[in-house]
PyMOL Python script that loads the backbone (N, CA, C, O; Angstrom):
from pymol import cmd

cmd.read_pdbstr("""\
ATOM      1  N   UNK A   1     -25.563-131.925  45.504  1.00  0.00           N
ATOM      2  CA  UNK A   1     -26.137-132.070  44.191  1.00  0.00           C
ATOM      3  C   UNK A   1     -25.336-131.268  43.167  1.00  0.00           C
ATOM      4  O   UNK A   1     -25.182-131.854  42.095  1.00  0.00           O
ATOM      5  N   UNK A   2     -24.728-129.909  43.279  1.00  0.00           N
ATOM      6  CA  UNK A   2     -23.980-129.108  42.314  1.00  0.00           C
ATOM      7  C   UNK A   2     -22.829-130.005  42.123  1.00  0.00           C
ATOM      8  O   UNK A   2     -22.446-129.996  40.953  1.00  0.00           O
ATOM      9  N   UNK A   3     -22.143-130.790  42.917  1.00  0.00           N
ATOM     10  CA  UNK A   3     -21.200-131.797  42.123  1.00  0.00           C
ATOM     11  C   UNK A   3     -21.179-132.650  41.368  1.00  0.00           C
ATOM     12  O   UNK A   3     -20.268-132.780  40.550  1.00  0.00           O
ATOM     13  N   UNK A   4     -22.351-133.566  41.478  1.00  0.00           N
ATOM     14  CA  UNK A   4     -22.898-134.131  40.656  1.00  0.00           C
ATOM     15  C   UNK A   4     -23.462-133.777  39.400  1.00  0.00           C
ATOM     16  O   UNK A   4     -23.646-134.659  38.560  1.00  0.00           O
ATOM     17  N   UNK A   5     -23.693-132.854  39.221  1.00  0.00           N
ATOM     18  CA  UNK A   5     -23.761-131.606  38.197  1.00  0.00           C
ATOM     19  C   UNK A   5     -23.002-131.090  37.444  1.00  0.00           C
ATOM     20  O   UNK A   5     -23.165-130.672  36.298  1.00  0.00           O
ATOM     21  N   UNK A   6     -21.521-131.130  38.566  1.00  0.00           N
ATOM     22  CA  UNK A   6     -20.073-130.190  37.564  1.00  0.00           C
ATOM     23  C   UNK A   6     -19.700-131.648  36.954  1.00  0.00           C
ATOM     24  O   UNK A   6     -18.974-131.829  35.977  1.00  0.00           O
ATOM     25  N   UNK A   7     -20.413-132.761  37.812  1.00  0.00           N
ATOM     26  CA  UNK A   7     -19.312-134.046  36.957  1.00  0.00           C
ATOM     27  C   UNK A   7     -19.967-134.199  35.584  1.00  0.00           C
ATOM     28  O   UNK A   7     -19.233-134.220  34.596  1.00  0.00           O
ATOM     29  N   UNK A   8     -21.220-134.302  35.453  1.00  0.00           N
ATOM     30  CA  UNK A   8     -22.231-134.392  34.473  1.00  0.00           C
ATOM     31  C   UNK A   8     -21.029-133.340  33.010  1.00  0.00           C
ATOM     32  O   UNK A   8     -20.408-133.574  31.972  1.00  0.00           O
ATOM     33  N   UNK A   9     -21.306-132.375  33.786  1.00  0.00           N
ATOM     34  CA  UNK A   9     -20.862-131.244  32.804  1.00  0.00           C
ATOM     35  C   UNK A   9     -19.523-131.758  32.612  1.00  0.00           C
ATOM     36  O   UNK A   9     -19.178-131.511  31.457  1.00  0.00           O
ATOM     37  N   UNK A  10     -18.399-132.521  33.422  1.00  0.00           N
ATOM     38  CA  UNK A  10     -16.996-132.360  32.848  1.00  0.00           C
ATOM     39  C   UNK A  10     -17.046-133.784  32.113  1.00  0.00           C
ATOM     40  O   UNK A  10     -16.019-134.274  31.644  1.00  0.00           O
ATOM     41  N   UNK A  11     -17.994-134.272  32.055  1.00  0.00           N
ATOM     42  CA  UNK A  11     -18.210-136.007  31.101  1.00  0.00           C
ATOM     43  C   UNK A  11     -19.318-136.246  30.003  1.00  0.00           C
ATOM     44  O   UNK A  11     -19.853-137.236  29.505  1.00  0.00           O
ATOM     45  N   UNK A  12     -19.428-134.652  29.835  1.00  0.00           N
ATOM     46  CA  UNK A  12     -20.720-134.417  28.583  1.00  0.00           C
ATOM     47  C   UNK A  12     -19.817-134.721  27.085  1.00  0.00           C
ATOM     48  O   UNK A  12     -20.240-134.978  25.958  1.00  0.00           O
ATOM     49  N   UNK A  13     -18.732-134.606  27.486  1.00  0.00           N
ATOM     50  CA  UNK A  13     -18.228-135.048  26.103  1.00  0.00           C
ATOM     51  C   UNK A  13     -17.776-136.547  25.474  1.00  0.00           C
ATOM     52  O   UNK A  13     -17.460-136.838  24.321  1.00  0.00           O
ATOM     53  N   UNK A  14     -17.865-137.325  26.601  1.00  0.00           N
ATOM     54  CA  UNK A  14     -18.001-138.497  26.631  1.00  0.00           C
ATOM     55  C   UNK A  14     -18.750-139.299  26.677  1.00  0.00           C
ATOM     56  O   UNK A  14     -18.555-140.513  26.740  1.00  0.00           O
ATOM     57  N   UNK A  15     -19.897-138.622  26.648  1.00  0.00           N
ATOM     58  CA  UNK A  15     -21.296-139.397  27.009  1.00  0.00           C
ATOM     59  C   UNK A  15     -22.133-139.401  25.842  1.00  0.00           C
ATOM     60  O   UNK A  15     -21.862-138.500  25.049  1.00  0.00           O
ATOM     61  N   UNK A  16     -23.208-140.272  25.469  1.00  0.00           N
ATOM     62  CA  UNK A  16     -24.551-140.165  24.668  1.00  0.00           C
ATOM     63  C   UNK A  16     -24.958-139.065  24.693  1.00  0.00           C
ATOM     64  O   UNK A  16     -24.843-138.521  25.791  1.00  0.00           O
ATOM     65  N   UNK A  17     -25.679-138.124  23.431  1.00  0.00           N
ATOM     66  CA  UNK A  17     -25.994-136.798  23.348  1.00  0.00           C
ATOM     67  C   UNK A  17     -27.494-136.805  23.003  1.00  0.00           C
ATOM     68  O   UNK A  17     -28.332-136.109  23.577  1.00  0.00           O
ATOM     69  N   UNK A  18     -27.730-137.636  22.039  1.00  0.00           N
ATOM     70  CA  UNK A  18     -29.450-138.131  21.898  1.00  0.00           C
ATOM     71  C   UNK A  18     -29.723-139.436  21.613  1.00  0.00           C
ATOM     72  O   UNK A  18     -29.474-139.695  20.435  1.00  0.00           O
ATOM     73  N   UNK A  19     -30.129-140.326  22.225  1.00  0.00           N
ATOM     74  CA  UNK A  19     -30.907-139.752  23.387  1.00  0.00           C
ATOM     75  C   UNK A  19     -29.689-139.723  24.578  1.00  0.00           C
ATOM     76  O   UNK A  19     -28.654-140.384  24.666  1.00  0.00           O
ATOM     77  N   UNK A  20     -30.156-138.866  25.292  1.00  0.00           N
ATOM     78  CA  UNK A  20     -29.166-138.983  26.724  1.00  0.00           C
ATOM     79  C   UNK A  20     -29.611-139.898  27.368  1.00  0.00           C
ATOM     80  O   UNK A  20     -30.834-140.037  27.392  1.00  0.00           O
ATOM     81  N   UNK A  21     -28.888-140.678  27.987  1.00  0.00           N
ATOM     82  CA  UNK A  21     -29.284-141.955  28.858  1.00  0.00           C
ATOM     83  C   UNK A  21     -28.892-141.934  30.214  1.00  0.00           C
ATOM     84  O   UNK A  21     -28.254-141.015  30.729  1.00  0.00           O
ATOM     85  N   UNK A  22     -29.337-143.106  30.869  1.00  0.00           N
ATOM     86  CA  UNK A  22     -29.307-142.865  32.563  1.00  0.00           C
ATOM     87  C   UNK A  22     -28.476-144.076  32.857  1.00  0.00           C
ATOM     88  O   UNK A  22     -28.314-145.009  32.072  1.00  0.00           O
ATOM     89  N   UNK A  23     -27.935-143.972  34.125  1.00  0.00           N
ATOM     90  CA  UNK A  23     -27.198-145.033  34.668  1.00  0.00           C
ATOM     91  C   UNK A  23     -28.585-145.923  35.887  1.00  0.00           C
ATOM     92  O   UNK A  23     -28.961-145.362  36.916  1.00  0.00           O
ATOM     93  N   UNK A  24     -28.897-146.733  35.629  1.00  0.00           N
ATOM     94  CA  UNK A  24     -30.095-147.179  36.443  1.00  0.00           C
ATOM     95  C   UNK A  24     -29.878-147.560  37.741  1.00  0.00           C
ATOM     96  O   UNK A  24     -30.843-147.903  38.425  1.00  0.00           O
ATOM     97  N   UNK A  25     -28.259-147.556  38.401  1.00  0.00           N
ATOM     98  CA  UNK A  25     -28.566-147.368  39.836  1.00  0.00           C
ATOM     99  C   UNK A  25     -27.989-146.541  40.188  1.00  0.00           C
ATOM    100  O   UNK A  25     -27.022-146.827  40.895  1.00  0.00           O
ATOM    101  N   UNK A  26     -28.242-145.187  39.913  1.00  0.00           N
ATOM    102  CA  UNK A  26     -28.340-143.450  39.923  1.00  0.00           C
ATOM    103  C   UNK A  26     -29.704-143.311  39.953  1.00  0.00           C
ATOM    104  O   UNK A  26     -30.239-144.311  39.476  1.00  0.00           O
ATOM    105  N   UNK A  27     -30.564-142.393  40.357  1.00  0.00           N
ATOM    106  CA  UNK A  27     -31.500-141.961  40.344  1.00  0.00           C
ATOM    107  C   UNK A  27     -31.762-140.642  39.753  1.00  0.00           C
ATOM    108  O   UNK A  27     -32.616-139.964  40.324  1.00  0.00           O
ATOM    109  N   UNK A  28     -31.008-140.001  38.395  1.00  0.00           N
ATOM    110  CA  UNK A  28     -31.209-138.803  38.050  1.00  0.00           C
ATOM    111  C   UNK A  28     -32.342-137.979  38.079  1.00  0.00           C
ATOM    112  O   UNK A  28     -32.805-137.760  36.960  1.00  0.00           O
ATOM    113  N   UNK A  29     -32.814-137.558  38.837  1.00  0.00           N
ATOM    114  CA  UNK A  29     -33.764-136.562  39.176  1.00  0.00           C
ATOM    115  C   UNK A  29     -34.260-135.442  37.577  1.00  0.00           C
ATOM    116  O   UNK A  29     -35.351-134.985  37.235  1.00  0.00           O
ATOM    117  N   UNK A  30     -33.288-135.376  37.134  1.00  0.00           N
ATOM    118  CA  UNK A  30     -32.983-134.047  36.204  1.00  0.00           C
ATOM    119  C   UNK A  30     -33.639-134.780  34.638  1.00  0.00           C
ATOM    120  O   UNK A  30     -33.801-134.246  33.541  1.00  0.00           O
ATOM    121  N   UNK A  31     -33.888-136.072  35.057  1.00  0.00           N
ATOM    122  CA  UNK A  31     -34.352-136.947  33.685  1.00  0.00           C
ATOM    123  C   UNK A  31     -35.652-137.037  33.864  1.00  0.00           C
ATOM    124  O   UNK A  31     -36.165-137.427  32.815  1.00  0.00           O
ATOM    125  N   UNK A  32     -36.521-136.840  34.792  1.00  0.00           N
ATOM    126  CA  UNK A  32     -37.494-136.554  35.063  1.00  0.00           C
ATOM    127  C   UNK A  32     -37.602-137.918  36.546  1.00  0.00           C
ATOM    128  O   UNK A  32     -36.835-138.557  37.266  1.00  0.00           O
ATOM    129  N   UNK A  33     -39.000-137.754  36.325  1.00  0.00           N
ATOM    130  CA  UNK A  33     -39.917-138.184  38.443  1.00  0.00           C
ATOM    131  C   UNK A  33     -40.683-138.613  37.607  1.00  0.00           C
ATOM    132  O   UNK A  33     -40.587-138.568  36.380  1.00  0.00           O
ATOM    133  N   UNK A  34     -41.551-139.088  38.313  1.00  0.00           N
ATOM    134  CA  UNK A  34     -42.985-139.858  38.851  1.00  0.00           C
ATOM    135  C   UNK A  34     -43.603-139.307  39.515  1.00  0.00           C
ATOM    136  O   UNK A  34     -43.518-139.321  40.743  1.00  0.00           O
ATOM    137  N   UNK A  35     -44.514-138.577  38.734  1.00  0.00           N
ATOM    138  CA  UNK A  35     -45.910-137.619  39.611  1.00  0.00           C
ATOM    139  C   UNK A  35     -47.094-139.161  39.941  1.00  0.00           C
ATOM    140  O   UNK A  35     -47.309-140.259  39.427  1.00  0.00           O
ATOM    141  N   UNK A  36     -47.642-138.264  41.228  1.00  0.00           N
ATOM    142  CA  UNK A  36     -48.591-139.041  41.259  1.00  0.00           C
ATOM    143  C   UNK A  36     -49.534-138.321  41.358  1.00  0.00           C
ATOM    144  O   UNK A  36     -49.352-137.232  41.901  1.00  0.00           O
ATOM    145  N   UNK A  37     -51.112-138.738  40.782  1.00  0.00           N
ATOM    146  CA  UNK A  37     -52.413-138.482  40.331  1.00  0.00           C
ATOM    147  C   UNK A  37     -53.265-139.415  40.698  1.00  0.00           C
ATOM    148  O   UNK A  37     -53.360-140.411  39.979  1.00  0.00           O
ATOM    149  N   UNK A  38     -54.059-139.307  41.872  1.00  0.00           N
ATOM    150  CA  UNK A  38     -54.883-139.844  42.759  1.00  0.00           C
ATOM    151  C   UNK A  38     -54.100-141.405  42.963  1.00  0.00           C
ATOM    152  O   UNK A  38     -54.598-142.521  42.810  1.00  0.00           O
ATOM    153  N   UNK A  39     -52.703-141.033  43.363  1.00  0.00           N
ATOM    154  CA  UNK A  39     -51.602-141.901  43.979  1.00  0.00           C
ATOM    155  C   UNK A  39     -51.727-142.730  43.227  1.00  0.00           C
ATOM    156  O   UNK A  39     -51.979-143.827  43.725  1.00  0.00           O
ATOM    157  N   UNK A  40     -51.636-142.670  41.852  1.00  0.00           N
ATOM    158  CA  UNK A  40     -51.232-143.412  40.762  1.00  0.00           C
ATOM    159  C   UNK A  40     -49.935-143.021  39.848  1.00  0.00           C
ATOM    160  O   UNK A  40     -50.156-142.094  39.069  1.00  0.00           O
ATOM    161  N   UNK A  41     -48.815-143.491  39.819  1.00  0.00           N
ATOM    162  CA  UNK A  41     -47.806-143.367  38.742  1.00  0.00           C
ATOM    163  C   UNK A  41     -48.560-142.990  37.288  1.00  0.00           C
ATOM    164  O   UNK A  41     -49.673-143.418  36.983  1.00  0.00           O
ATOM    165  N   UNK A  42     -47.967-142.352  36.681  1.00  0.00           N
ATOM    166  CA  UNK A  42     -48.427-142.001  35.469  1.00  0.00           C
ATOM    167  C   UNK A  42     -47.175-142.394  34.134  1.00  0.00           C
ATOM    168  O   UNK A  42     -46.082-141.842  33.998  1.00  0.00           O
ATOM    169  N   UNK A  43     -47.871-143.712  33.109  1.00  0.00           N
ATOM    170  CA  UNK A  43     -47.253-144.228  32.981  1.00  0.00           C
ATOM    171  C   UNK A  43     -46.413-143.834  31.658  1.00  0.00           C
ATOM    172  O   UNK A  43     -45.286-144.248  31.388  1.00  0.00           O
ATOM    173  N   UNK A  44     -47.049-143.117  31.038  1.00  0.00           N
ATOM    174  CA  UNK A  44     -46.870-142.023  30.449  1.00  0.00           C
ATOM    175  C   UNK A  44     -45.880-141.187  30.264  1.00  0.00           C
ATOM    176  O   UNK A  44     -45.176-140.926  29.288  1.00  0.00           O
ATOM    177  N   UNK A  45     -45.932-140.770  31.439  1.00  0.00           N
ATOM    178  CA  UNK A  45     -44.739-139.311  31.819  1.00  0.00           C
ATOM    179  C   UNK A  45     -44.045-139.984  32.378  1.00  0.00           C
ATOM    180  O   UNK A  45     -42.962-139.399  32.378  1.00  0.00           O
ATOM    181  N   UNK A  46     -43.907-141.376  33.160  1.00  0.00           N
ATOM    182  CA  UNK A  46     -42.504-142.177  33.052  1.00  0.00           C
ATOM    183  C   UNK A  46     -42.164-143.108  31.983  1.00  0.00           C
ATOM    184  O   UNK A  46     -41.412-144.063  32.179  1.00  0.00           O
ATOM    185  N   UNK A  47     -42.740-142.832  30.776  1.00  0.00           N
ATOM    186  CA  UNK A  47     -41.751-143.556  29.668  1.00  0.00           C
ATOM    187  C   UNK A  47     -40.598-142.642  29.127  1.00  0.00           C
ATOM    188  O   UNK A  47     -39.857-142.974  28.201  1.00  0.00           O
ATOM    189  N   UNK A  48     -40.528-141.483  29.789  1.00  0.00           N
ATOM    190  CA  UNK A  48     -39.915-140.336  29.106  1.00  0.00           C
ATOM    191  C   UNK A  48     -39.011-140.570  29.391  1.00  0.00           C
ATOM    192  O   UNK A  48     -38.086-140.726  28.594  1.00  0.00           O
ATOM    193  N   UNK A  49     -38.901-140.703  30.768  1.00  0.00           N
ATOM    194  CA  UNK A  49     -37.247-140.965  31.261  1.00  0.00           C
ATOM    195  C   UNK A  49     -36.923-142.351  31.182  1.00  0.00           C
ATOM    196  O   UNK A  49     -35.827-142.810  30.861  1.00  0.00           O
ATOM    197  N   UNK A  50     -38.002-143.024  31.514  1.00  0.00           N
ATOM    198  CA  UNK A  50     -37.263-145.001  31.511  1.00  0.00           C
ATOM    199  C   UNK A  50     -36.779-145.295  30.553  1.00  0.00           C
ATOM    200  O   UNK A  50     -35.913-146.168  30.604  1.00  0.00           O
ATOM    201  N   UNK A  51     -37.177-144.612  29.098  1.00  0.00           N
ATOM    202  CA  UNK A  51     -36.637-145.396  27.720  1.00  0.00           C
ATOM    203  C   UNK A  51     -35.497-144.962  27.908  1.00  0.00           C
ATOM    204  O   UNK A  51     -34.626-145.643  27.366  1.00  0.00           O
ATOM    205  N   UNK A  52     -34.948-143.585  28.789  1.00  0.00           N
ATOM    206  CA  UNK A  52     -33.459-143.309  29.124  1.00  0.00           C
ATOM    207  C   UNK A  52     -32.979-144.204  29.705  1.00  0.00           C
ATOM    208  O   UNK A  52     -32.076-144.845  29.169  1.00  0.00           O
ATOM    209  N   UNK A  53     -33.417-144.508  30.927  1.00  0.00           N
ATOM    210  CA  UNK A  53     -32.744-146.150  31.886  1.00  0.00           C
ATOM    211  C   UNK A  53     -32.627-147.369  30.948  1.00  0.00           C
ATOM    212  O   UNK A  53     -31.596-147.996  30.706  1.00  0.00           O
ATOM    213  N   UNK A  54     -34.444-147.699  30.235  1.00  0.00           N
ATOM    214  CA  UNK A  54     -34.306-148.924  29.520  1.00  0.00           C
ATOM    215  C   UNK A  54     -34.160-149.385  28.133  1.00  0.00           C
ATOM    216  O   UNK A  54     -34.078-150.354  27.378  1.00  0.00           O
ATOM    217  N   UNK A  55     -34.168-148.722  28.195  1.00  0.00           N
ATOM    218  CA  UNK A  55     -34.453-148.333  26.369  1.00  0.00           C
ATOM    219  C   UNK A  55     -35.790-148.982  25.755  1.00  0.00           C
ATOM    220  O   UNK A  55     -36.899-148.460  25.870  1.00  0.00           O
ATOM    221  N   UNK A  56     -35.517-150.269  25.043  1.00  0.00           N
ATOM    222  CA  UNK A  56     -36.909-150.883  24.179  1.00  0.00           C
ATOM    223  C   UNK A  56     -37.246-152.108  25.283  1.00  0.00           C
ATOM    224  O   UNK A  56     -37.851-153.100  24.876  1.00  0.00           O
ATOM    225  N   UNK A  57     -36.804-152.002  26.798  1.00  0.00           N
ATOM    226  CA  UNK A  57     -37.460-152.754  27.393  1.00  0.00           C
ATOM    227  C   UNK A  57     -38.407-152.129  28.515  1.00  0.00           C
ATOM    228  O   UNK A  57     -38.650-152.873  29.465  1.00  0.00           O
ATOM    229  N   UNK A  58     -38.813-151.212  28.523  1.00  0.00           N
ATOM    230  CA  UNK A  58     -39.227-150.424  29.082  1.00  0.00           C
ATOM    231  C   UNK A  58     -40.917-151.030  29.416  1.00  0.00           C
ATOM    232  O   UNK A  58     -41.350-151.371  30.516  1.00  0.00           O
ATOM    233  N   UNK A  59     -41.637-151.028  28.129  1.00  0.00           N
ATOM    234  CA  UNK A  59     -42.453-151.363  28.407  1.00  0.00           C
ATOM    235  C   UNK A  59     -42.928-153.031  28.747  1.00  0.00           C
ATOM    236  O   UNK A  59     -44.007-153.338  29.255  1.00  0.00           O
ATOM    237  N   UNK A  60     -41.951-153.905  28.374  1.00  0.00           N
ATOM    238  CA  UNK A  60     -41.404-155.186  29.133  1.00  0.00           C
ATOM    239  C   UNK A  60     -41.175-154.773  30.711  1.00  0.00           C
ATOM    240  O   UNK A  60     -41.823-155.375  31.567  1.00  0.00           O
ATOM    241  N   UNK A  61     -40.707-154.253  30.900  1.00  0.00           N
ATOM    242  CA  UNK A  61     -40.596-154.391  32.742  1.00  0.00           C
ATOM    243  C   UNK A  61     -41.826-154.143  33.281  1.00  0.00           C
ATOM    244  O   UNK A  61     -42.328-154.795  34.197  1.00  0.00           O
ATOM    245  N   UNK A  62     -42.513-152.829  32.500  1.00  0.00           N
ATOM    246  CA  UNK A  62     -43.387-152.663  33.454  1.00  0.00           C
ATOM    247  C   UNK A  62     -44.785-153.630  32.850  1.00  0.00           C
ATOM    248  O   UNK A  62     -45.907-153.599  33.356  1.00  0.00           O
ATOM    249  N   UNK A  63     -44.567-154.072  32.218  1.00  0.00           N
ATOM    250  CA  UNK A  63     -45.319-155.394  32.037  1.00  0.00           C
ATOM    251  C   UNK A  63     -45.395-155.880  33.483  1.00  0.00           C
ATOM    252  O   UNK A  63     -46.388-155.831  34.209  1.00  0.00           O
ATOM    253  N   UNK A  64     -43.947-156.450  33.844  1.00  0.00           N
ATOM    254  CA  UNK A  64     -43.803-157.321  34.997  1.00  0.00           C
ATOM    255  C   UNK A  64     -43.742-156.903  35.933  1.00  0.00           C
ATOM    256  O   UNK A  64     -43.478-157.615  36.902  1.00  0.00           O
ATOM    257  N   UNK A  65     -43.999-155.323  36.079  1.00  0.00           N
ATOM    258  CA  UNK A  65     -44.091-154.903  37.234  1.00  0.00           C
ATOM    259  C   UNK A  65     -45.949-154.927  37.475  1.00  0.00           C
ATOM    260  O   UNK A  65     -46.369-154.688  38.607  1.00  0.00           O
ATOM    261  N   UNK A  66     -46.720-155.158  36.595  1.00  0.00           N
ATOM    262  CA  UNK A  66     -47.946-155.114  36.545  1.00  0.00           C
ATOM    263  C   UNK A  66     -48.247-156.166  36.960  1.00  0.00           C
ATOM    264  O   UNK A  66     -49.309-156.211  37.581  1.00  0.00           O
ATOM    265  N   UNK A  67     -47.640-157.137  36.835  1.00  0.00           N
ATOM    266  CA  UNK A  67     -47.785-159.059  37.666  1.00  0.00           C
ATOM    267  C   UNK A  67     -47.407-158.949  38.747  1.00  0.00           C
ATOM    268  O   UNK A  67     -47.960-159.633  39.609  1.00  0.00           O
ATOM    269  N   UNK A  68     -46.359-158.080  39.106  1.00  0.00           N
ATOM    270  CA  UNK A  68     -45.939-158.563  40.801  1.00  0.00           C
ATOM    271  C   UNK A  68     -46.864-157.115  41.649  1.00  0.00           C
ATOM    272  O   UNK A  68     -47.689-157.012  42.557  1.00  0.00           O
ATOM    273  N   UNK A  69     -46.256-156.341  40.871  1.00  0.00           N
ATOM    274  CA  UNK A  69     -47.366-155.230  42.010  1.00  0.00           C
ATOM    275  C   UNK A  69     -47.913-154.177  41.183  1.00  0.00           C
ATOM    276  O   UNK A  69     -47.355-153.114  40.910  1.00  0.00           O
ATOM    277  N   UNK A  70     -48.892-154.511  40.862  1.00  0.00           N
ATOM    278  CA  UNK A  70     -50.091-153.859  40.776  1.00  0.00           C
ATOM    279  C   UNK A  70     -50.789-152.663  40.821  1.00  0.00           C
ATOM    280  O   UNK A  70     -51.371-151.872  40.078  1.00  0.00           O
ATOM    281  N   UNK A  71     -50.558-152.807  41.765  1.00  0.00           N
ATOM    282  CA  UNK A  71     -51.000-151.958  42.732  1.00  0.00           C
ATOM    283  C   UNK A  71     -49.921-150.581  43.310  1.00  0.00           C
ATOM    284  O   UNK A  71     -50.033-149.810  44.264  1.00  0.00           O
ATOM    285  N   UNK A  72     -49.041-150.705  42.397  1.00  0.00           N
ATOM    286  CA  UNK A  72     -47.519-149.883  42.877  1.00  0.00           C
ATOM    287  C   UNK A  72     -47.018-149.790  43.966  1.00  0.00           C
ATOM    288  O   UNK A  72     -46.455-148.727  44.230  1.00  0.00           O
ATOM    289  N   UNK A  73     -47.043-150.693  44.808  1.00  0.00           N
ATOM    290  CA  UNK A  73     -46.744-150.342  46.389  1.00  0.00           C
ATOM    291  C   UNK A  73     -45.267-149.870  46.297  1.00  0.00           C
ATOM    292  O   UNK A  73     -45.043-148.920  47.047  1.00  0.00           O
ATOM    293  N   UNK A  74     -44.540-150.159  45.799  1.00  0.00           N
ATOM    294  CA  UNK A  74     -43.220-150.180  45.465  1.00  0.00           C
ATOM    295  C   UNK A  74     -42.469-149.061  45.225  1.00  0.00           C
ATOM    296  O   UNK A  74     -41.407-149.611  44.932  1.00  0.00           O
ATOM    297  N   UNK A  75     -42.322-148.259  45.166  1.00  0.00           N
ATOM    298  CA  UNK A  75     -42.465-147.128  43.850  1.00  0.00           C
ATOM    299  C   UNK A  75     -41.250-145.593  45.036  1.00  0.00           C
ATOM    300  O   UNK A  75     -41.052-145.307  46.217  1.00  0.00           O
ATOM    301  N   UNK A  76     -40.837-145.136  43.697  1.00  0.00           N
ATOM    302  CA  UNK A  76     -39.930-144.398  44.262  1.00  0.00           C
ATOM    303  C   UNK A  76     -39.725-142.878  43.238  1.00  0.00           C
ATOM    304  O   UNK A  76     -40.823-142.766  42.693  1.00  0.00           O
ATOM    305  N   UNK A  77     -38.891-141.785  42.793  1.00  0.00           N
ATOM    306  CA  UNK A  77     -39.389-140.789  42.109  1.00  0.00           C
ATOM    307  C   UNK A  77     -38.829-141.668  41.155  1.00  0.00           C
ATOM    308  O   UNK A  77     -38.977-140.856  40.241  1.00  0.00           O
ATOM    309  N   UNK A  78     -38.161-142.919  40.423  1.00  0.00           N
ATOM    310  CA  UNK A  78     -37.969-143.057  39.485  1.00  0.00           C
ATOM    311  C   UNK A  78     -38.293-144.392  39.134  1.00  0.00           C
ATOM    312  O   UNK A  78     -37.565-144.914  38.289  1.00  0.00           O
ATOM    313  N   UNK A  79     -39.199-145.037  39.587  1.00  0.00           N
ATOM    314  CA  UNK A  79     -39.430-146.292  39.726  1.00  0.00           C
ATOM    315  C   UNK A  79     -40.478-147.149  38.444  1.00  0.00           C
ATOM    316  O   UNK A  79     -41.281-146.480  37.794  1.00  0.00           O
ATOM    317  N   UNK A  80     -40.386-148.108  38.299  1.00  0.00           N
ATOM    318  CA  UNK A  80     -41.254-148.544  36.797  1.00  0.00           C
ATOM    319  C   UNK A  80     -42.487-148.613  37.191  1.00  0.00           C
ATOM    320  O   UNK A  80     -42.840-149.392  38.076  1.00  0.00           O
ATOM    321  N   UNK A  81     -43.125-147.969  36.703  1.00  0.00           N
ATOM    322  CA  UNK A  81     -44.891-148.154  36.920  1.00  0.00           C
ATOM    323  C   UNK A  81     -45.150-149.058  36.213  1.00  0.00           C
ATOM    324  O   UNK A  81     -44.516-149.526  35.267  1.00  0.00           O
ATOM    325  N   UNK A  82     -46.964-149.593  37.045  1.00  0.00           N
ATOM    326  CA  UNK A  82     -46.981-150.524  36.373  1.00  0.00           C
ATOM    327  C   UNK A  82     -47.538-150.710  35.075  1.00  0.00           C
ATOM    328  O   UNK A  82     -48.559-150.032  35.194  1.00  0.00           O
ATOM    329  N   UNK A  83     -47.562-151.137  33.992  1.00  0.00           N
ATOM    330  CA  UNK A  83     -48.328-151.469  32.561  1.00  0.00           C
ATOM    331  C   UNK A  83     -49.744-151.245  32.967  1.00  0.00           C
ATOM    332  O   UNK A  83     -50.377-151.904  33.793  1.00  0.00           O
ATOM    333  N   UNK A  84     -50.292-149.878  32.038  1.00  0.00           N
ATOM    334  CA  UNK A  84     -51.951-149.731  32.060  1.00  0.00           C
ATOM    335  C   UNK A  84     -52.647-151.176  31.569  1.00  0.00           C
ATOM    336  O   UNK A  84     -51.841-151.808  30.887  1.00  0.00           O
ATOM    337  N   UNK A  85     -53.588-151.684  31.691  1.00  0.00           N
ATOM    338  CA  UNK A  85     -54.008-152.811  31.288  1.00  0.00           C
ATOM    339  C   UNK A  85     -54.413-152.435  29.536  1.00  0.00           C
ATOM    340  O   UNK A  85     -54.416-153.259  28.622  1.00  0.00           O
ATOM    341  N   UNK A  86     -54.695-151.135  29.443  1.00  0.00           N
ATOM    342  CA  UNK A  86     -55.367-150.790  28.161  1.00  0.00           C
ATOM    343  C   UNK A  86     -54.072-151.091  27.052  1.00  0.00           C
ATOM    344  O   UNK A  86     -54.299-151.205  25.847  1.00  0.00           O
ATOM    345  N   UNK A  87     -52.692-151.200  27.631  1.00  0.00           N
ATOM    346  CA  UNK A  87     -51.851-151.199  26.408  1.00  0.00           C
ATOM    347  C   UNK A  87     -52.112-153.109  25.926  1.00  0.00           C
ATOM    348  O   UNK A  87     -51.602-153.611  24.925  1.00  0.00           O
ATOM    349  N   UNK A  88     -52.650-153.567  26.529  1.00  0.00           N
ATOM    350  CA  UNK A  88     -52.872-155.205  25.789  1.00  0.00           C
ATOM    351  C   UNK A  88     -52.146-156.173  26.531  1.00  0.00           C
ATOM    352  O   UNK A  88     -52.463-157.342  26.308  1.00  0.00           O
ATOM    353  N   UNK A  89     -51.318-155.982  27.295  1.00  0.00           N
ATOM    354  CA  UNK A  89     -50.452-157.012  28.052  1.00  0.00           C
ATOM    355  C   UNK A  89     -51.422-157.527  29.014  1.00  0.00           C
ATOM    356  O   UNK A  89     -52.241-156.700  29.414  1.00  0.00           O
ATOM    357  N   UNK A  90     -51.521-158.926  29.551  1.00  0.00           N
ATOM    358  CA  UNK A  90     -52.519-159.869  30.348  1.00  0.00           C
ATOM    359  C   UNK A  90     -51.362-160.099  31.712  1.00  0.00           C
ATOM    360  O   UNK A  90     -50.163-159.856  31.841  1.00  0.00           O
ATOM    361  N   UNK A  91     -52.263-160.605  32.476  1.00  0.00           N
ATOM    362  CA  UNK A  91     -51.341-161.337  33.453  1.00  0.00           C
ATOM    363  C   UNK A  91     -51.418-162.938  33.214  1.00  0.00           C
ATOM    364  O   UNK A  91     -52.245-163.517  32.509  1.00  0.00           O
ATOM    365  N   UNK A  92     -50.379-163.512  33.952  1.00  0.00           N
ATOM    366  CA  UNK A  92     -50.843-165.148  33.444  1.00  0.00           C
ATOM    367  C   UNK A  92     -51.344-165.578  34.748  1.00  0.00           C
ATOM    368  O   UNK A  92     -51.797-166.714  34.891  1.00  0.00           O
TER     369      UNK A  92
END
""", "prot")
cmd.dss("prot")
cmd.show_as("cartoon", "prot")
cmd.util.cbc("prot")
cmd.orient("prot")
């Protein structure tokens, strides 16, 4: 992990500064996780980092992650939770 770290640091000058962004098949740890709360993703505290992965589609995926699973079976420390039903999105 400290290499991945010195590389970070020797390509900070080449990179996005705000927002800092993620490479989405990296799993940056350091951009934040996915707590779980009575083994529920919290969808919340993963928009923090996804708008890093997705930017303004963020809450589009996990739209569609709310149609296929539900239920989060899926799910990993950086994985799209699914859309609370309260934000207005339906299933078809």
């Amino acid at each position: 992990m400290a290499w991945v770290r010195g590389l970070y640091k020797q390509m900070e000058p080449y990179v996005s500064k705000n927002p800092r962004t993620g490479y989405v098949n990296y799993r940056d740890l350091d951009l934040g996780r996915n707590e779980l709360g009575d083994n529920v993703t919290s969808y919340a505290k993963a928009g923090v980092w996804g708008e890093k992965y997705f930017k303004g589609n963020f809450e589009r995926l996990a739209a569609v992650k709310a149609m296929v699973d539900p239920d989060d079976f899926f799910r990993n420390e950086q994985s799209i939770p699914p859309l609370p039903a309260a934000k207005g999105w339906t299933s078809m």
